[in-house]
N, C-alpha and C positions, 0 to 999 in steps of 0.2 A: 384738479391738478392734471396735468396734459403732459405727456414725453412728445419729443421732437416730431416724434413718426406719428402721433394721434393728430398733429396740425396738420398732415397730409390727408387726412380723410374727412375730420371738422374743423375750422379755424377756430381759434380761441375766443375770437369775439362772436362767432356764432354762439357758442354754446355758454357765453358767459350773458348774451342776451337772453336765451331763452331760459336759462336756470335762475337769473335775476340776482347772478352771484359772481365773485373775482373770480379770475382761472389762473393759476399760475402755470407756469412754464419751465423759465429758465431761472438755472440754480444760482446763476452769479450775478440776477438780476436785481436793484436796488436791494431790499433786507432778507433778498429768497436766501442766502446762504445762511443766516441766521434763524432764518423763518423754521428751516426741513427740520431744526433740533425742535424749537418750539412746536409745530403741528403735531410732530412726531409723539409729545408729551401733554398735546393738548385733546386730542380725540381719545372720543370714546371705543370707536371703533376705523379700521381702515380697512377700505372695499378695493379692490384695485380689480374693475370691469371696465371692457373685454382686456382679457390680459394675454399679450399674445405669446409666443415661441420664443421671441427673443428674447422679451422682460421675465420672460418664465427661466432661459437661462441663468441671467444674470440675476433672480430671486436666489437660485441653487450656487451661485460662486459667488453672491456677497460684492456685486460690481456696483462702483458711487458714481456714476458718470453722468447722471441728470439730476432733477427735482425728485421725481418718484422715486429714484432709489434711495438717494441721501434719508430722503424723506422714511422710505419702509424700513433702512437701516436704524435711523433713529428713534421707530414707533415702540412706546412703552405696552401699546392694547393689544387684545388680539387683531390678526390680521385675515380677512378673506378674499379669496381669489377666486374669479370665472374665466375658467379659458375660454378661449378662441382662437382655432386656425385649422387649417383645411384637414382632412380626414387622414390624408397621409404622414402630415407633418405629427397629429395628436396620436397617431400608431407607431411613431418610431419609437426604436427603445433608447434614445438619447433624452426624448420628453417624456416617456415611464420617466425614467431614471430621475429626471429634476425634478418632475409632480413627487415622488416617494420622497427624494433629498427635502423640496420646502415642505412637506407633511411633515417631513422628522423634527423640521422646527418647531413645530405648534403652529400654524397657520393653515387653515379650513381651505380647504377643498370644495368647490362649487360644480361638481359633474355638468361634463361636457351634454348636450341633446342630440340627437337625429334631424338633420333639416336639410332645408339649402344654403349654402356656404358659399360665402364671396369670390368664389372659384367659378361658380353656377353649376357645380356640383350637386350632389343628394346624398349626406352621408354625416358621418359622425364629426362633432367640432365646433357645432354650433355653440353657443355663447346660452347659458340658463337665460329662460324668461328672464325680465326686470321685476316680475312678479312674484317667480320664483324665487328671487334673490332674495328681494323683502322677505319673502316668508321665510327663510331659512336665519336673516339675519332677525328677523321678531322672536321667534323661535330662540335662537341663541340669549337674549336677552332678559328673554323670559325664564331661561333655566339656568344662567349662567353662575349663578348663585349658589346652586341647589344641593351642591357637597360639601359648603364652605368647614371647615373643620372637620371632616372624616378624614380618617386615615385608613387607607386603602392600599390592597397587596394584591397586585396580578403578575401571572406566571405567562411566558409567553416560548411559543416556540419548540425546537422538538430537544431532546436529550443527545448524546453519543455515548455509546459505551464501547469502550475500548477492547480490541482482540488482541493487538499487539500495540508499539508504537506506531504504525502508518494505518490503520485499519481499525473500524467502529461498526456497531450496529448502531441505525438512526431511520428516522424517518424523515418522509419530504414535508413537514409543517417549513414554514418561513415565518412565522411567529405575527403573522399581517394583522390576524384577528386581535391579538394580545396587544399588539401597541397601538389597535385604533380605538381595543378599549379604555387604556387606559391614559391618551391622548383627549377622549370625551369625558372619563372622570375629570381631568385634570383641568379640563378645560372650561367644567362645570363648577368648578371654586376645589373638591379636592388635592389633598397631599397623596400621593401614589410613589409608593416603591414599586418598582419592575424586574421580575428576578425573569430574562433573557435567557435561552439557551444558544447553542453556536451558529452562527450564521445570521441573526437578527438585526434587522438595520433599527435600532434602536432609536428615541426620538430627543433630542434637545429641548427640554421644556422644564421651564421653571420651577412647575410644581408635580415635577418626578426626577426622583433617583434611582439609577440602576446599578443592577448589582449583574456581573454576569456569571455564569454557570457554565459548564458543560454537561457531567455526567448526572442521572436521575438521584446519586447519590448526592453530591451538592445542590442542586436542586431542595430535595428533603429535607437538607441543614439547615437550607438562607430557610425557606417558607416558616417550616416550624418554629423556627428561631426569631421570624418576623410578625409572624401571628398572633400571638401574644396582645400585643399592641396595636390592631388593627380592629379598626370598627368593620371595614368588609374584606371578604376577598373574593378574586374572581380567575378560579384557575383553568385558564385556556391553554394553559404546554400541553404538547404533547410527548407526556413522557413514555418512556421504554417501561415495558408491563415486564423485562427480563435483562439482565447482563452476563456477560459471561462468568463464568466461574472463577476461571485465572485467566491473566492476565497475564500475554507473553511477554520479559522483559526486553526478548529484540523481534525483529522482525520476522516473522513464519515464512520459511521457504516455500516454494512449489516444489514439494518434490514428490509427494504420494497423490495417486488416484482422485481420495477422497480427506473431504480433512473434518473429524468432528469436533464441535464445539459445543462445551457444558453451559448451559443457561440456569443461572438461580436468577429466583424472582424478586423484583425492585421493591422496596415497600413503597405502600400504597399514600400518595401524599394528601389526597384527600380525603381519604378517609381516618386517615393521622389526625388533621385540622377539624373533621367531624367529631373528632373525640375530645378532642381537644376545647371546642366550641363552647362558648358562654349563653346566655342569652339574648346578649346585647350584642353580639356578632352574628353579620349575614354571608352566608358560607354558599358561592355557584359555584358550582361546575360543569365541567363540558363532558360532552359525549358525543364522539363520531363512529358512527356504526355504519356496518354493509346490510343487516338484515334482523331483523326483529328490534326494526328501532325502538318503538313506542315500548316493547317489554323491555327493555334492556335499557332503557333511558329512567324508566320509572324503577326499575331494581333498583339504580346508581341512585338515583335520588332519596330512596329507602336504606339503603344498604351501607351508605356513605354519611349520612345524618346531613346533608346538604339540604338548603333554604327553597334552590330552584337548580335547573339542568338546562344547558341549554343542550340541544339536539340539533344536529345536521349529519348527512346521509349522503357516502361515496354515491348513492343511487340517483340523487338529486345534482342536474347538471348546474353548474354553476358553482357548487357548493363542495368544503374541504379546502385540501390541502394547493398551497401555490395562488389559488384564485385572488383576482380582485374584489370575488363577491362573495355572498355565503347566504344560504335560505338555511332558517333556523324555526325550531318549536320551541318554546322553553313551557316548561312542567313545574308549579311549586307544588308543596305540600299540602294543598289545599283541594287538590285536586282537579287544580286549572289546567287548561293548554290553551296553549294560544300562538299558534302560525304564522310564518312572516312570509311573502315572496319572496323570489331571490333580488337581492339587493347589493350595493357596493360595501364593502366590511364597513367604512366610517359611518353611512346608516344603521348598519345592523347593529355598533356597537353603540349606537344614540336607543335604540330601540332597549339594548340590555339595561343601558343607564338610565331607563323612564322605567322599567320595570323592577327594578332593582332600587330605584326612587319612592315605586310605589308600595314595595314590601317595606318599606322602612318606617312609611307613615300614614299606615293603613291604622 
């Protein structure tokens, strides 16, 4: 399938000679209007390579104005995407914004490469191998199965705790790790509730519900309350370890010096659901540390009756808070470790979910 602007670079009849297959085109062409419901519920999978800036737009606003879109609007399977376009256009924060927007749906993300770009440029933008592609969509098909009936709880994102009306204690999490994990459970055949905190660009996908939160104390409600019922959980919020004491009912002036503030301590949520824990539930947790990671990761892992930990370090660049990437250890109880480079979150969270695969049916 071809949009108007791919016949400006190959014609239809080339590439439907050399693939030894139809090409379609156009939407109002004899049964193509009829066709884009049918393909749509007829594949297994939909690949939409090189996909450029524009089609990337109108992926994120839901625009029907050719064959491929009709077509991606009406696809029942999952969908994957490999961008393409020049290193400027793949840095603005209008093509962030859309790549996160079509992630929130449920449709895969194929990271851009380092090359040369039809600009004759040398930089980022390039289009994944076709090699690459394969292997990531073999890969998908291979695992896509592999949570079918678990029921899974991920926590994503940071807390606030209220000083007054207009003012909170929070941290900078964007909760990116949390919905890309539980985007690749979901996407892997599990049911996932997602209990979000404020500010989370949340994801539209079939097989999650979410629940949102603000404070470390709802937070503790929805989990505990959800747990129960949960073959796993994978808590990456980051919640507030303190709230205020009280709570001012209006807003605190500036008017002294200095202003202090009572902090009582939040209860601790995974270590609640470590108590709480059966046999038949697998219980991770996170850990982001400045400095005694490995001891202070293996405590939590002790300490909290947790399965495995994952671990990532202010120290290590790429990794924490806001990033698109994250380099992670994770620790089970067995006494493993095992390191990852730094990678894009939607890998790192394929990496948790083959590890978290593998405690399950060991």
């Amino acid at each position: 399938m071809m949009t108007p602007a791919a016949g400006d670079f190959v014609s239809p009849l080339t590439l439907s000679t050399l693939s030894k297959n139809p090409v379609l085109t156009d939407l109002f062409a004899e049964n193509a209007w009829a066709n884009h419901v049918m393909l749509g519920r007829w594949a297994d999978l939909m690949v939409i390579a090189p996909l450029s800036c524009n089609t990337l737009a109108k992926l994120a606003g839901g625009f029907c104005d050719n064959l491929l879109m009709a077509t991606y609007l009406s696809a029942t399977c999952p969908v994957w995407v490999a961008p393409a376009m020049d290193e400027d256009m793949w840095h603005h924060p209008a093509t962030k914004k859309n790549l996160a927007t079509v992630q929130s749906y449920g449709n895969h993300i194929i990271p851009v490469t380092k090359g040369e770009l039809a600009s004759g440029l040398i930089g980022e933008g390039r289009m994944a191998e076709p090699e690459e592609i394969h292997k990531q969509i073999q890969r998908f098909f291979e695992s896509s199965h592999s949570f079918s009936g678990k029921q899974v709880l991920v926590t994503a994102g940071p807390t606030y705790e209220p000083i007054d009306p207009v003012r909170f204690i929070g941290n900078h999490s964007s909760g990116k790790m949390g919905v890309a994990i539980a985007l690749e459970l979901a996407n892997r055949g599990a049911t996932v509730q997602l209990i979000s905190g404020p500010g989370v660009i949340t994801p539209t996908h079939p097989g999650i519900s979410v629940s949102a939160v603000s404070t470390a104390a709802e937070m503790f409600r929805a989990a505990t309350t959800a747990f129960p019922a949960m073959d796993i959980a994978v808590m990456a919020a980051a919640v507030a370890d303190y709230t205020p004491a009280v709570v001012a009912g209006e807003k605190i002036k500036k008017k002294d010096a200095s202003l202090l503030v009572e902090l009582s301590k939040t209860k601790d949520i995974l270590k609640e659901l470590g108590t709480m824990k059966k046999n038949n539930q697998l219980l991770v947790g996170f850990a982001l540390e400045t400095n005694n990671e490995q001891a202070n990761a293996l405590d939590k892992l002790t300490s909290k009756n947790a399965d495995l930990i994952v671990l990532n370090s202010l120290q290590d660049q790429g990794a924490g808070f806001g990033h698109d990437t994250n380099k992670i250890t994770i620790y089970d109880r067995s006494g493993g470790e095992f390191a990852y480079p730094v990678k894009p979150k939607r890998e790192v969270a394929a990496d948790i979910a083959d590890m978290i695969h593998k405690k399950l049916y060991v």
